[in-house]
N, C-alpha and C positions, 0 to 999 in steps of 0.2 A: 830827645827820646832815649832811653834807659830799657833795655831789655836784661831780665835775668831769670835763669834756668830752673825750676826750680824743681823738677825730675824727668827725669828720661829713662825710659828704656824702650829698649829693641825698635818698636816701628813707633811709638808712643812718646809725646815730648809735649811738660807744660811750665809754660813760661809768664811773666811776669811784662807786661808792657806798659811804661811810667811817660808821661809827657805827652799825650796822645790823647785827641776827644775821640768822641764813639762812632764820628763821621769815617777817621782814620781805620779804627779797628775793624768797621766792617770790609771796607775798600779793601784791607788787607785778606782775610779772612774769602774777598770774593774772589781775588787774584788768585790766591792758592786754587780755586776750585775751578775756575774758568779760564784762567789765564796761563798758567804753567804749565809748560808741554808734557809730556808722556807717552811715552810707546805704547803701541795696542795692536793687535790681530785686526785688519782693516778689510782683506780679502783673504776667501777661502776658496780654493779650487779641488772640488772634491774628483777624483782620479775612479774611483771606489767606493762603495759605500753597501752593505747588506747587511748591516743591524737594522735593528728597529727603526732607529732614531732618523728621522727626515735629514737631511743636507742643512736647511735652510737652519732647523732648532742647533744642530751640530756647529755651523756657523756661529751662531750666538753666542752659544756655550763658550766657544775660543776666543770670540772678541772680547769675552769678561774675563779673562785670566790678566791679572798683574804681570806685567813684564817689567822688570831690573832694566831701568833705561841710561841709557848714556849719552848725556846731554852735551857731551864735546865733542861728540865721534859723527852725528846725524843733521839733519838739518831738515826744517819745515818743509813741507811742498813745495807750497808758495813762496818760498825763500832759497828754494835749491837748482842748482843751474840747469838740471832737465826738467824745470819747471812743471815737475810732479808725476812726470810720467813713472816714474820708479828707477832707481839708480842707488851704487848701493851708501852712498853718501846720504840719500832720505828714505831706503826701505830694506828691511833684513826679513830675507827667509827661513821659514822655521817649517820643515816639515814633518809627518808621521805615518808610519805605515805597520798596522798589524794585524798578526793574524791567529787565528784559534783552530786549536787543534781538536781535541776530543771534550776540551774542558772549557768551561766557560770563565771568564775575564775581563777583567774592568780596565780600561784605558784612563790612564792618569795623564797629570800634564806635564810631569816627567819624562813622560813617553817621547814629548816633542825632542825634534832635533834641530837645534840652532846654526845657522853659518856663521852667525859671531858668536864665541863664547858669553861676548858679557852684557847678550841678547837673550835674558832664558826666562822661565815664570818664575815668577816672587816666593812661590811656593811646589814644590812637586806633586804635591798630596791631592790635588783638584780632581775628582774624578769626571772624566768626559762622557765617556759611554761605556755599557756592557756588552761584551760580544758573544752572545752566545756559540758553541760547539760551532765549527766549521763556518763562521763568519770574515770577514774581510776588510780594510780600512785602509785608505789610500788618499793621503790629503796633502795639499801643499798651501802653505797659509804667509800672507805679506801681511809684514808689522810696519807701523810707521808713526812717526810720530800727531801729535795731536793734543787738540786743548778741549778743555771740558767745556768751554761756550759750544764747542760742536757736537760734541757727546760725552755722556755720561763717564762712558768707558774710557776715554784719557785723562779721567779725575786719578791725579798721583794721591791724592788724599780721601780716605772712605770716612772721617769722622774730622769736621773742624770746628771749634767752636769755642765763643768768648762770653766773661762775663765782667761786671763789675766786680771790685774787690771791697768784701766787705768789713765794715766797720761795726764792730758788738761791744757797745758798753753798756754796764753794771752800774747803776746809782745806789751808793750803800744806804743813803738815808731811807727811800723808798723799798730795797727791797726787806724780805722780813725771812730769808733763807728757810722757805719751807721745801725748796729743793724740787718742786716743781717743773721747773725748765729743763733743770739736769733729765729728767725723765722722760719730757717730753720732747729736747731734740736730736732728731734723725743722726746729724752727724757727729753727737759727742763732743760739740764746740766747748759748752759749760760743766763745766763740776766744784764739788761742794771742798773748799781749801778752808779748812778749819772752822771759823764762824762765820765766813763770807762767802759768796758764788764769783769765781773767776773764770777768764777762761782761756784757751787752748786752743791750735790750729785753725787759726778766724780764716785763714785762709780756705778753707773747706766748706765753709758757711753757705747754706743755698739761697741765704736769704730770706725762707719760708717764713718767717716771725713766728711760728710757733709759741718760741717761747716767749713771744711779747705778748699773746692773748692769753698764755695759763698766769701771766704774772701779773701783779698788782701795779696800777696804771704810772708810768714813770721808772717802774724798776729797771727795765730792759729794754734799751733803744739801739735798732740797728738801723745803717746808713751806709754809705755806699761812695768811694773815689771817684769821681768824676775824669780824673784824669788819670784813670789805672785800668787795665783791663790784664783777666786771668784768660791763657789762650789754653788748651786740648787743642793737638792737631794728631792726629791719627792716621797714618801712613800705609796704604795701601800694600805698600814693600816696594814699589818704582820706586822710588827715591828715598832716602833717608829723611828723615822728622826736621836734621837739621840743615840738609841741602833745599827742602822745601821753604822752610822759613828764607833760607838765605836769599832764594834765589825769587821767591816770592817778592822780597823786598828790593829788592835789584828789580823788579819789573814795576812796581809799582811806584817806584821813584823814576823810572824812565816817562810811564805814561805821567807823572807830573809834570814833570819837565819838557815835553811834547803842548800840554797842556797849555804852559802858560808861555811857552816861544806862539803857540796861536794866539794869545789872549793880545801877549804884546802888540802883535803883527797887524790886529785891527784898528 
């Protein structure tokens, strides 16, 4: 297997995976989403409350904020020696408290105050609630780790997703360069290189044949790696694009190898 990088930024990383059938890339792809742990807002204990907003909707609100997780510092429930009760080895407090004075104000999730620093939300900007003129807010909220087969909300990943890698060729005897395809497809793969149609960025390709239905029959054939897949994985902010992948694959080669010490064992 051959992985290579082929842009990244910020919470955004897509890559290139060679030597692998499509049974592989999903399993991968399912481990990121289910399987890799993530910090989350798990309990809330509201102290306070005289906005509008219910306790319960408040709750929610919190347990969907991205928390910056630290996958060396913490450890699962069920895998920590007070065997879940909360300890600060599997659970970080994060609390908030405000209040309004004449003017009305929006609680962000910057607002939060973390016992670990490198416990905080992925973002500040989340707006949680509005308090109007002379309102109150009083919360104490436990983050803990967790996997997205449990909930939604310990998905370190908001966007993952693979495709085949496509293959676009040009038969010059067939085609008759009336430039058709160049105009008809969405992503700019084809254009017109002197008296031929070549083309660009096949990596980009959606696949859609367009331009094999505006072209004359044999011009333009596209096809597809069987043993290539283009990944998008989308990073909530817990974790980095490229600690996901990493560590993705680290789990996913464990559950093989759990796999077939059972297969042996029968």
């Amino acid at each position: 297997m051959e992985i290579t990088i082929i842009h990244k930024q910020d919470n955004i990383i897509h890559f290139l995976v060679e030597g692998v059938d499509v049974a592989f890339a999903n399993a991968l792809r399912r481990t990121m989403l289910t399987r890799l742990p993530a910090m989350a807002i798990d309990e809330v204990l509201v102290l306070e409350n005289t906005s509008v907003m219910y306790d319960e909707m408040l709750a929610h609100r919190l347990g969907l904020i991205p928390l910056i997780t630290d996958l060396e510092s913490y450890n699962l429930p069920e895998e920590c020696d007070c065997e879940g009760k909360g300890c600060s080895l599997c659970q970080c407090t994060l609390t908030l408290e405000e209040e309004t004075g004449d003017e009305e104000r929006i609680v962000y999730s910057h607002d939060l105050s973390s016992q670990d620093p490198k416990v905080v939300p992925a973002s500040g900007d989340i707006p949680l609630v509005k308090l109007a003129p002379n309102q109150r807010l009083i919360i104490e909220a436990y983050a803990r780790l967790g996997k997205g087969v449990e909930n939604a909300k310990f998905q370190p990943v908001s966007t993952v997703s693979y495709k085949y890698v496509p293959i676009v060729e040009v038969n010059k005897e067939n085609c008759n360069q009336c430039g058709d395809c160049v105009d008809v497809c969405p992503k700019n793969i084809l254009l017109i290189d002197g008296d031929t149609i070549s083309t660009q960025n096949t990596l980009d390709c959606s696949l859609c044949e367009a331009c094999v239905e505006v072209c004359e029959p044999g011009a333009i054939t596209i096809d597809s790696k069987k043993d290539a897949f283009l990944f998008k994985v989308e990073s909530t902010g817990a974790l980095s694009p490229e600690e996901i992948v990493e560590k993705s694959s680290e789990l996913l080669k464990e559950r093989i190898r759990l796999a077939l010490d059972y297969a042996n064992s029968l």
